[in-house]
N, CA, C and O atoms as a Tripos MOL2 file, in Angstrom:
@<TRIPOS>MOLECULE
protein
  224   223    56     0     0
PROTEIN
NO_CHARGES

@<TRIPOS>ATOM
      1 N           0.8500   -1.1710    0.0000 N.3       1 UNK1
      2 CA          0.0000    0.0000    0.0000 C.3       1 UNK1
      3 C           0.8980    1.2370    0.0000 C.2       1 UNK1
      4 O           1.8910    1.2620    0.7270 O.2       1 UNK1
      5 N           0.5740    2.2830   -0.8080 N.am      2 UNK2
      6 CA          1.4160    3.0630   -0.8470 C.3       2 UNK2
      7 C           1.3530    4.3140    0.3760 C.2       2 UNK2
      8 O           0.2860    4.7680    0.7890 O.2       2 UNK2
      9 N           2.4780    4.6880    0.7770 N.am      3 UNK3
     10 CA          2.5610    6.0850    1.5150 C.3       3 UNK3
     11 C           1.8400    7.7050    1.6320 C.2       3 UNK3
     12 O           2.6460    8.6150    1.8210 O.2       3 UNK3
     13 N           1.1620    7.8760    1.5840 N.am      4 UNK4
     14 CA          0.8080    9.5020    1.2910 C.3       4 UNK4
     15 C           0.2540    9.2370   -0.1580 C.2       4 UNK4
     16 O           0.1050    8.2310   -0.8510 O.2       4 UNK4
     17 N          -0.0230   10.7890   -0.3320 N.am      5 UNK5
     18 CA         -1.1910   10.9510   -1.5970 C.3       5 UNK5
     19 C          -0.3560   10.5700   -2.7000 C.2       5 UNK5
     20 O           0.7290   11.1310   -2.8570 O.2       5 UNK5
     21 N          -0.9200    9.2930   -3.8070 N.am      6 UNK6
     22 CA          0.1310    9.5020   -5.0610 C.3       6 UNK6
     23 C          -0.3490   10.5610   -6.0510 C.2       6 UNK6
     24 O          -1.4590   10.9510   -6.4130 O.2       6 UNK6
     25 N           1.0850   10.9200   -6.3930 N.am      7 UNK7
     26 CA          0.6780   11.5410   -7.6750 C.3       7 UNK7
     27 C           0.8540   11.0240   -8.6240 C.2       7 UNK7
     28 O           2.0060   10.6530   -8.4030 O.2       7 UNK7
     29 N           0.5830   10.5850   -9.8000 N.am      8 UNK8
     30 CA          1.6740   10.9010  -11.3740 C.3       8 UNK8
     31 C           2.2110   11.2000  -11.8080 C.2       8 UNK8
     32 O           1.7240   12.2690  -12.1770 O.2       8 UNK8
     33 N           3.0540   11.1180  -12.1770 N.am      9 UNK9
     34 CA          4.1310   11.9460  -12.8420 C.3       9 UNK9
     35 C           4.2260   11.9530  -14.1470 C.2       9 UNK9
     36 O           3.6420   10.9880  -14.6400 O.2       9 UNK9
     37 N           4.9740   12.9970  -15.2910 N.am     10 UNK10
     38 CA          4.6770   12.7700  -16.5450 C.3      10 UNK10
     39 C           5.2710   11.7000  -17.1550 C.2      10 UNK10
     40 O           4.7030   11.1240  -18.0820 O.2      10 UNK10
     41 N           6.6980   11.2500  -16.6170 N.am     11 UNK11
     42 CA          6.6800    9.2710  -16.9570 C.3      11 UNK11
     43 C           6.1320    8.7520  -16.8060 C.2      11 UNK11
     44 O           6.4020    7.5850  -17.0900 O.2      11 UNK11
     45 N           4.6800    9.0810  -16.1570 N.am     12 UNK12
     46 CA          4.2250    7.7380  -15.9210 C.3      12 UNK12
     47 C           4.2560    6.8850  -14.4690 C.2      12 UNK12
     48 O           3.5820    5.9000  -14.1690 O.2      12 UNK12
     49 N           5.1890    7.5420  -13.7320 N.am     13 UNK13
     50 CA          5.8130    7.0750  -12.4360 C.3      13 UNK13
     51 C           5.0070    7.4240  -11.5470 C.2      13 UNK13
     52 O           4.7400    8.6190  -11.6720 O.2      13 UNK13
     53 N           4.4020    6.8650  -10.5580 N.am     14 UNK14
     54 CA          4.0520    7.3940   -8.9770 C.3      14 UNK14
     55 C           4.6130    7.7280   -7.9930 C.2      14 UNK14
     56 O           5.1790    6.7640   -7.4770 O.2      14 UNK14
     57 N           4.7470    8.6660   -7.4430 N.am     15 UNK15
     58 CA          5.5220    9.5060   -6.5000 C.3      15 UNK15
     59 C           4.5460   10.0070   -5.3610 C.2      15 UNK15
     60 O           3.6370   10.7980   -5.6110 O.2      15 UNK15
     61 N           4.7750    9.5240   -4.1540 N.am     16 UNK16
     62 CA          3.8470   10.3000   -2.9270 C.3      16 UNK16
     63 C           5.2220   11.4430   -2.4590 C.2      16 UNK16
     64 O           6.3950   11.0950   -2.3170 O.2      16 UNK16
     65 N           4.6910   12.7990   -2.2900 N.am     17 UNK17
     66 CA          5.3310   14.1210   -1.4860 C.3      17 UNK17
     67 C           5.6150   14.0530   -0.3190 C.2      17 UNK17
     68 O           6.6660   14.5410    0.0960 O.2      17 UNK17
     69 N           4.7920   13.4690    0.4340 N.am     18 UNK18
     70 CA          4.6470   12.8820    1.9070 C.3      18 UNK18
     71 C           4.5440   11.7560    2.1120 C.2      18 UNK18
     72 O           3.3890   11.3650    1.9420 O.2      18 UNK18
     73 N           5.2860   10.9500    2.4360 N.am     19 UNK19
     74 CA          5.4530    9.7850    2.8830 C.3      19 UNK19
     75 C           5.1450    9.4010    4.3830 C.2      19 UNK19
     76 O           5.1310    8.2460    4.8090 O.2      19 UNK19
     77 N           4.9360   10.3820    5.0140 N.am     20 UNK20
     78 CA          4.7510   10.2910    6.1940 C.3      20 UNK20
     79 C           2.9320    9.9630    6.6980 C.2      20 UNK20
     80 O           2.3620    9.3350    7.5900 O.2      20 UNK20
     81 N           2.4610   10.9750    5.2930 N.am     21 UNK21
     82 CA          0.8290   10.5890    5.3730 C.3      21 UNK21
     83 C          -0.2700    9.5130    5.3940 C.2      21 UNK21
     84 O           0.1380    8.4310    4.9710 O.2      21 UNK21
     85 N          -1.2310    9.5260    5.6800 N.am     22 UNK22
     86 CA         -1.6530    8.0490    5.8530 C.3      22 UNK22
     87 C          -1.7620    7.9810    4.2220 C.2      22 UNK22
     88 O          -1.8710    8.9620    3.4860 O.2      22 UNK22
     89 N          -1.6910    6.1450    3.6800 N.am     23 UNK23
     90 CA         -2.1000    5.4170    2.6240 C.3      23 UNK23
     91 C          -3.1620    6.6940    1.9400 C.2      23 UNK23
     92 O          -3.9160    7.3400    2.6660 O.2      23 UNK23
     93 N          -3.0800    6.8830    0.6520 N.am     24 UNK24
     94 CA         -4.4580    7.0660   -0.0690 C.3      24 UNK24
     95 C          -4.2270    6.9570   -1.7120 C.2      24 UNK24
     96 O          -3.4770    7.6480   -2.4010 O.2      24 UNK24
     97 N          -5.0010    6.0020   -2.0780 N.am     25 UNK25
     98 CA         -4.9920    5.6660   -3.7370 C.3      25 UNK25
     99 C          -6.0500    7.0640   -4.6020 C.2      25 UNK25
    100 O          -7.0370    7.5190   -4.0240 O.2      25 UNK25
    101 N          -5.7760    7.3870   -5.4960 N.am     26 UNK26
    102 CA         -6.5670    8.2020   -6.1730 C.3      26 UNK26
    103 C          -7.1970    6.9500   -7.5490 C.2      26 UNK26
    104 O          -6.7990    5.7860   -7.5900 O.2      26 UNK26
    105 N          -8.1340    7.5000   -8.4740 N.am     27 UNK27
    106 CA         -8.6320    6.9870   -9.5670 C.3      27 UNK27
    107 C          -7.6700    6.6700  -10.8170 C.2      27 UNK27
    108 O          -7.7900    5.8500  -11.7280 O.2      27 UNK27
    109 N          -6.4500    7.8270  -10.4670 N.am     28 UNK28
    110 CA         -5.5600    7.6180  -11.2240 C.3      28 UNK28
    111 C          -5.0510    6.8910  -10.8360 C.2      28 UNK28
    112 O          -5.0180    5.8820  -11.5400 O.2      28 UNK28
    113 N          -4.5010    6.8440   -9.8580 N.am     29 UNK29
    114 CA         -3.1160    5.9480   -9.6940 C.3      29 UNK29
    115 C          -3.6170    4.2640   -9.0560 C.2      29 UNK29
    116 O          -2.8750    3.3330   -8.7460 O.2      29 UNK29
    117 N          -5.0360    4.3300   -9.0220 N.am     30 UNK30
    118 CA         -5.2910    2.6200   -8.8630 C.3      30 UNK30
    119 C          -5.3710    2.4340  -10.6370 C.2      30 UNK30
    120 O          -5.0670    1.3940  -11.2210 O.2      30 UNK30
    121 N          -5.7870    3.5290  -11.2110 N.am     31 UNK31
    122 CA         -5.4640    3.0580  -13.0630 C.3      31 UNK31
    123 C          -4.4680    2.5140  -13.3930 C.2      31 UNK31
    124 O          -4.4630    1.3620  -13.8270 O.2      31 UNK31
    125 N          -3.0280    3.5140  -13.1980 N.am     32 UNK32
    126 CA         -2.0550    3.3220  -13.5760 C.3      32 UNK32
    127 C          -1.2970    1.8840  -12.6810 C.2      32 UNK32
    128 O          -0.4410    1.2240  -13.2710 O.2      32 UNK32
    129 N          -1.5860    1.6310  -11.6880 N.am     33 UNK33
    130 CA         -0.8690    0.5230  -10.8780 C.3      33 UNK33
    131 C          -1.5780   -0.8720  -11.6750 C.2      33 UNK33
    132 O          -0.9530   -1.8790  -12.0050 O.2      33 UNK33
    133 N          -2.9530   -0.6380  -11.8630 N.am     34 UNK34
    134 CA         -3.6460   -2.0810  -12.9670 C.3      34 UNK34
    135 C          -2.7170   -1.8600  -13.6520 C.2      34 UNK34
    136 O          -1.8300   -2.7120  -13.6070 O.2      34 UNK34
    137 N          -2.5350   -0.8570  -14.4160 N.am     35 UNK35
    138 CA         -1.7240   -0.8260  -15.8280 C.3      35 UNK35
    139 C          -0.9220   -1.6450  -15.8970 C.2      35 UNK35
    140 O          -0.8130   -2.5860  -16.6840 O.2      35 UNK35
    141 N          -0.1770   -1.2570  -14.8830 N.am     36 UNK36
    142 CA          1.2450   -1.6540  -14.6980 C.3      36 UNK36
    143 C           1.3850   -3.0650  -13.9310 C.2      36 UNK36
    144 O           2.4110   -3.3990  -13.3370 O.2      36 UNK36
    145 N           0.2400   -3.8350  -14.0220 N.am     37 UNK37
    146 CA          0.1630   -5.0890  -13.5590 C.3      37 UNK37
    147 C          -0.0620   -5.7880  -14.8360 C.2      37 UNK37
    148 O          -0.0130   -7.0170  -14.8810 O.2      37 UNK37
    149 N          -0.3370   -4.9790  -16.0080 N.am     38 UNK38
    150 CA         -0.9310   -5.6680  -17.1890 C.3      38 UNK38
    151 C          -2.7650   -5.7300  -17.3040 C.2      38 UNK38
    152 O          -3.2190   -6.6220  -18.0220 O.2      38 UNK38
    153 N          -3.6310   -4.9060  -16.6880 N.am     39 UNK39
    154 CA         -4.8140   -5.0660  -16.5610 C.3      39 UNK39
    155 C          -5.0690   -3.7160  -17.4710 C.2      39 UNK39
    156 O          -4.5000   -2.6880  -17.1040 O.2      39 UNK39
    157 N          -5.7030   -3.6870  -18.3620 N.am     40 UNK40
    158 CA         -6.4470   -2.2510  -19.3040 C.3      40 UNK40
    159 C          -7.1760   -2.2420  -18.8020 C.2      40 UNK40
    160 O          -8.0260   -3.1270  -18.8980 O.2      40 UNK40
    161 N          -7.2850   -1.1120  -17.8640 N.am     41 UNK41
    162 CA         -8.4650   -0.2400  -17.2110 C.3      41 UNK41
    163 C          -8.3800    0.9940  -17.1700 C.2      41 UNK41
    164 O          -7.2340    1.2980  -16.8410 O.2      41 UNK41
    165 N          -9.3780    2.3740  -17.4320 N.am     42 UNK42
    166 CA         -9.3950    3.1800  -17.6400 C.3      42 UNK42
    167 C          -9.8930    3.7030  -16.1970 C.2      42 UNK42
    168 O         -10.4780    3.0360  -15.3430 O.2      42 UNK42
    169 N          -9.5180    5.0560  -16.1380 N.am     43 UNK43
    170 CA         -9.7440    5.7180  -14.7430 C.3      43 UNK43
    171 C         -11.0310    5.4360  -14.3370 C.2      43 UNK43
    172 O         -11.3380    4.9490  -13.2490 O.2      43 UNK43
    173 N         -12.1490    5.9060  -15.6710 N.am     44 UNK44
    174 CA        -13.5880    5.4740  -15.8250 C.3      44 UNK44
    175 C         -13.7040    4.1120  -15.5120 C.2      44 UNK44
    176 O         -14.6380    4.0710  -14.7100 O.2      44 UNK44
    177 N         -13.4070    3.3030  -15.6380 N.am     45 UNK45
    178 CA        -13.6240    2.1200  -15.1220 C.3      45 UNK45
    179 C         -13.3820    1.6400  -13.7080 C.2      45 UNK45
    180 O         -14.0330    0.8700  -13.0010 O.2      45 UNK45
    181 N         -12.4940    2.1750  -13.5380 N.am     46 UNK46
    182 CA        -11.7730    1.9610  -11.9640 C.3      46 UNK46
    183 C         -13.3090    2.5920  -11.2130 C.2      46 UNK46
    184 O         -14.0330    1.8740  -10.5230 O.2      46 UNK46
    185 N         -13.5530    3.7990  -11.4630 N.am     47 UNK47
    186 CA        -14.7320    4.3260  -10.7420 C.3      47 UNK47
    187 C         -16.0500    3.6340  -10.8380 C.2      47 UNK47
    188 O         -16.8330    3.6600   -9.8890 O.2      47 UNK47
    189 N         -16.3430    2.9630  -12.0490 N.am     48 UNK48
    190 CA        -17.5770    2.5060  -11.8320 C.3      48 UNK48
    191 C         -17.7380    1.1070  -10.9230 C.2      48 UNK48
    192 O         -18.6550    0.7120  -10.2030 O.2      48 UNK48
    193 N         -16.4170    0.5270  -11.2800 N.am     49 UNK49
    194 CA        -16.0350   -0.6120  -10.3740 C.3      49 UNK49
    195 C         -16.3130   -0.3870   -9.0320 C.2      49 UNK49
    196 O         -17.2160   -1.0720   -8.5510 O.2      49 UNK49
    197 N         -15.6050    0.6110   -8.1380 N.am     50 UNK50
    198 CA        -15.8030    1.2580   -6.9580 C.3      50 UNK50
    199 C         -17.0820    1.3590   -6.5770 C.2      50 UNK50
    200 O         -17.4210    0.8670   -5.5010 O.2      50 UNK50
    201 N         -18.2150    2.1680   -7.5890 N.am     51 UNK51
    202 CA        -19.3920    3.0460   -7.7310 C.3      51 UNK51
    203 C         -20.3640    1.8620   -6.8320 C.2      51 UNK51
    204 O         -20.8630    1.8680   -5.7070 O.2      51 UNK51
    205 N         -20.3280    0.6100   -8.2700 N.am     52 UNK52
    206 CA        -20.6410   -0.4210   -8.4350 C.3      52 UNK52
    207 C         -20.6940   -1.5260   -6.8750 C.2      52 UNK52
    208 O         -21.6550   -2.1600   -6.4400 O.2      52 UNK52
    209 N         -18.9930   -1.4030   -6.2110 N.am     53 UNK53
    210 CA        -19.3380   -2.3670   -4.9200 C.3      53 UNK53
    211 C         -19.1290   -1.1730   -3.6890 C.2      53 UNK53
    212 O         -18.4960   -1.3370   -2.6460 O.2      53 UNK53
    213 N         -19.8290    0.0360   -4.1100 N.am     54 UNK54
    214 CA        -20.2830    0.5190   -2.8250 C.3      54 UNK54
    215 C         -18.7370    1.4150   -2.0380 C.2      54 UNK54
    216 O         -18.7360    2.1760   -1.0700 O.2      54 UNK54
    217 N         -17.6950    1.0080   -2.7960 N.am     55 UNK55
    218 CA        -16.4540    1.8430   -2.3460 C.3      55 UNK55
    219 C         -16.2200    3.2270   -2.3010 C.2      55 UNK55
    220 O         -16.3220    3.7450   -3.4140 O.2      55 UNK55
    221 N         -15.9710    3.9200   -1.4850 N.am     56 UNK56
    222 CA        -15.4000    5.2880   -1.4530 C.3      56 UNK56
    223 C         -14.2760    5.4140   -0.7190 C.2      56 UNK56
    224 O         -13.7190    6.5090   -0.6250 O.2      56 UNK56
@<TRIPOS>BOND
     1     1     2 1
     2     2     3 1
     3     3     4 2
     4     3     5 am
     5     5     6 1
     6     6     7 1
     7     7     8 2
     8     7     9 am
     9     9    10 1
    10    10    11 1
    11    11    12 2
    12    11    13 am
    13    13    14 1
    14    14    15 1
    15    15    16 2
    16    15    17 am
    17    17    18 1
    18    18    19 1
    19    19    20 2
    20    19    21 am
    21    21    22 1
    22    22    23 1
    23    23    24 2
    24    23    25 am
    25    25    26 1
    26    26    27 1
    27    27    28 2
    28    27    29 am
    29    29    30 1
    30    30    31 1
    31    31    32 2
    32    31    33 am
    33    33    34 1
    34    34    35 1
    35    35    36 2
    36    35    37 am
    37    37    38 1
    38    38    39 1
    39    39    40 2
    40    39    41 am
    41    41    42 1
    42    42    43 1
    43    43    44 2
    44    43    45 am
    45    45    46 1
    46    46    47 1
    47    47    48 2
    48    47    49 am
    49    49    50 1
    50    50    51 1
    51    51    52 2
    52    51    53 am
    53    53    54 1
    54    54    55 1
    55    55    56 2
    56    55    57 am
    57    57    58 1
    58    58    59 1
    59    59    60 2
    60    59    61 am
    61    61    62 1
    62    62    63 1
    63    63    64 2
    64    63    65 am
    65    65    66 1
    66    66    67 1
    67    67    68 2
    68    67    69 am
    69    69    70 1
    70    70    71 1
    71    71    72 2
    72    71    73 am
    73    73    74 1
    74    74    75 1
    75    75    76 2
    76    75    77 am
    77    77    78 1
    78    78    79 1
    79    79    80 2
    80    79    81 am
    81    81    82 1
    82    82    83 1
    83    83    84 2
    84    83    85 am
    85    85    86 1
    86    86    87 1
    87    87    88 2
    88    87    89 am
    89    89    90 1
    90    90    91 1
    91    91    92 2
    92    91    93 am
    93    93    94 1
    94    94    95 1
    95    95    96 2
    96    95    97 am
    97    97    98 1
    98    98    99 1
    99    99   100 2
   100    99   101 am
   101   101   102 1
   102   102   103 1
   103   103   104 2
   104   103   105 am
   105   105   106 1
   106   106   107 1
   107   107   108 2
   108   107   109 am
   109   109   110 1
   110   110   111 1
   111   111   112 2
   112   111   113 am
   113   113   114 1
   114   114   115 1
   115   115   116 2
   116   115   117 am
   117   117   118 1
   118   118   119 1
   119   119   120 2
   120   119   121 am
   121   121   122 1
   122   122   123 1
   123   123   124 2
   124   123   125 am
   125   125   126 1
   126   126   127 1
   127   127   128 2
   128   127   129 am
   129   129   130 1
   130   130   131 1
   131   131   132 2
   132   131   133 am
   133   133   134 1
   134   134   135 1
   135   135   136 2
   136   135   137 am
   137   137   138 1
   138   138   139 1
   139   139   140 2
   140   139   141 am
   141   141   142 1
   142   142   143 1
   143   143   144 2
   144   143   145 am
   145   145   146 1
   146   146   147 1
   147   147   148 2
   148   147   149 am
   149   149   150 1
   150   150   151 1
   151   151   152 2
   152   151   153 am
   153   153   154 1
   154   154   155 1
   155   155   156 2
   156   155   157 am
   157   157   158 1
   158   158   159 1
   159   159   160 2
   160   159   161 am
   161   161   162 1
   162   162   163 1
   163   163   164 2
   164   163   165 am
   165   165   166 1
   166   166   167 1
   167   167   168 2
   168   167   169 am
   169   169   170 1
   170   170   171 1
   171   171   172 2
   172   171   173 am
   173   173   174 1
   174   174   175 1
   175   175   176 2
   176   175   177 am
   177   177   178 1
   178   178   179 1
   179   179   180 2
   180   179   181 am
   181   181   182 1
   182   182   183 1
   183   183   184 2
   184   183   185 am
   185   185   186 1
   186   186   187 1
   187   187   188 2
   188   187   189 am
   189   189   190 1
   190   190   191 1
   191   191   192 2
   192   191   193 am
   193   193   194 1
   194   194   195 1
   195   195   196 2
   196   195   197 am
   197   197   198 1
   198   198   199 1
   199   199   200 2
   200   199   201 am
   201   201   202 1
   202   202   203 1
   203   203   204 2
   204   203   205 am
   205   205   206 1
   206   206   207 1
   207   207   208 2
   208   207   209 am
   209   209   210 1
   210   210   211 1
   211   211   212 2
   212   211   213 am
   213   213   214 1
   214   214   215 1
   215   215   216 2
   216   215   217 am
   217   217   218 1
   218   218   219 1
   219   219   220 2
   220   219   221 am
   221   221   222 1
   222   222   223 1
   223   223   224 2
@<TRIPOS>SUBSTRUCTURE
     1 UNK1         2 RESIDUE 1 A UNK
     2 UNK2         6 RESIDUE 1 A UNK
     3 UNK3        10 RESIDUE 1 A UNK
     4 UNK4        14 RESIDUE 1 A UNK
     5 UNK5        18 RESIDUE 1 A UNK
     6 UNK6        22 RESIDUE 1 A UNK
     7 UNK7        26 RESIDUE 1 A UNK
     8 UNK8        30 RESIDUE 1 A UNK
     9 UNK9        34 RESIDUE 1 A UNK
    10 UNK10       38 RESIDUE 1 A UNK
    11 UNK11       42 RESIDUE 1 A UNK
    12 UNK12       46 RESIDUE 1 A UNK
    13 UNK13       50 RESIDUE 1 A UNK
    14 UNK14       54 RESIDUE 1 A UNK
    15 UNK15       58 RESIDUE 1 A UNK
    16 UNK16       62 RESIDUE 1 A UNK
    17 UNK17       66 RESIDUE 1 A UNK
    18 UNK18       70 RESIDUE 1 A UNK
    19 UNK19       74 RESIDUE 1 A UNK
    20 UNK20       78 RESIDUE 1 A UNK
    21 UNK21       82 RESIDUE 1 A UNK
    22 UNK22       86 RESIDUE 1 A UNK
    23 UNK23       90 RESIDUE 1 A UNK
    24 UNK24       94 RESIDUE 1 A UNK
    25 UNK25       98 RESIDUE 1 A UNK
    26 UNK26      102 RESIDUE 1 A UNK
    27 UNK27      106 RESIDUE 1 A UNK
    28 UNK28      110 RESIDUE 1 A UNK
    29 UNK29      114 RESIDUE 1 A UNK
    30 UNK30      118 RESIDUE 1 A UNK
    31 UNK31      122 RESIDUE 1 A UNK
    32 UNK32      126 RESIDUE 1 A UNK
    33 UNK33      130 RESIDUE 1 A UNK
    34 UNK34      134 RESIDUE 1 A UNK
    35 UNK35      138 RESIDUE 1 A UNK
    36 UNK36      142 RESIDUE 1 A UNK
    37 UNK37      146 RESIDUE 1 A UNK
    38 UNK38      150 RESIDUE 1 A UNK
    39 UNK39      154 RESIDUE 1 A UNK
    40 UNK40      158 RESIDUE 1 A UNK
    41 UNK41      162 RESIDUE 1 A UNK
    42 UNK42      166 RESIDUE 1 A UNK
    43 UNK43      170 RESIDUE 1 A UNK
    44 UNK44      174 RESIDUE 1 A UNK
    45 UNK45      178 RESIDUE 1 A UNK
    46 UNK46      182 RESIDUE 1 A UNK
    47 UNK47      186 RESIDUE 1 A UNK
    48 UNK48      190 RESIDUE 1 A UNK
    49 UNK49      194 RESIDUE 1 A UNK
    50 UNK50      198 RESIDUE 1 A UNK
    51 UNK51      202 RESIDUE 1 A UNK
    52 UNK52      206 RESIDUE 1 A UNK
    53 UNK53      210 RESIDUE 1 A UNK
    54 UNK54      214 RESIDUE 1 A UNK
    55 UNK55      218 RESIDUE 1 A UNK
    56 UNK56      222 RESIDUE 1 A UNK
C-alpha cells in the first residue's frame, strides 16, 4: 500500500510528497498501478467498479 497521496508523474511514475501521510490511492493511480500489472483499465472504469461495490 502506498505512503501519502500519489501523484503521477509525466513518466508515468508514482511519486507520494509525503510519505509520512496516511495510505491514499486516487482513480488515477489505482489506473495506472492495474496498468502496470498488465490489466487495461481506464480511470472510468476503476470508478464505476468502486461506484458499483459501494467503495469510497
Amino acid at each position: 500500500m502506498p505512503l501519502g497521496r500519489l501523484e503521477v508523474q509525466p513518466s508515468n511514475e508514482m511519486w507520494a510528497g509525503n510519505e509520512s501521510g496516511p495510505s491514499e490511492w486516487t482513480l488515477d493511480t489505482l489506473a495506472t498501478a492495474a496498468q502496470d500489472l498488465g490489466i487495461q483499465v481506464s480511470r472510468c472504469q476503476v470508478r464505476r467498479i468502486l461506484l458499483t461495490e459501494g467503495v469510497r
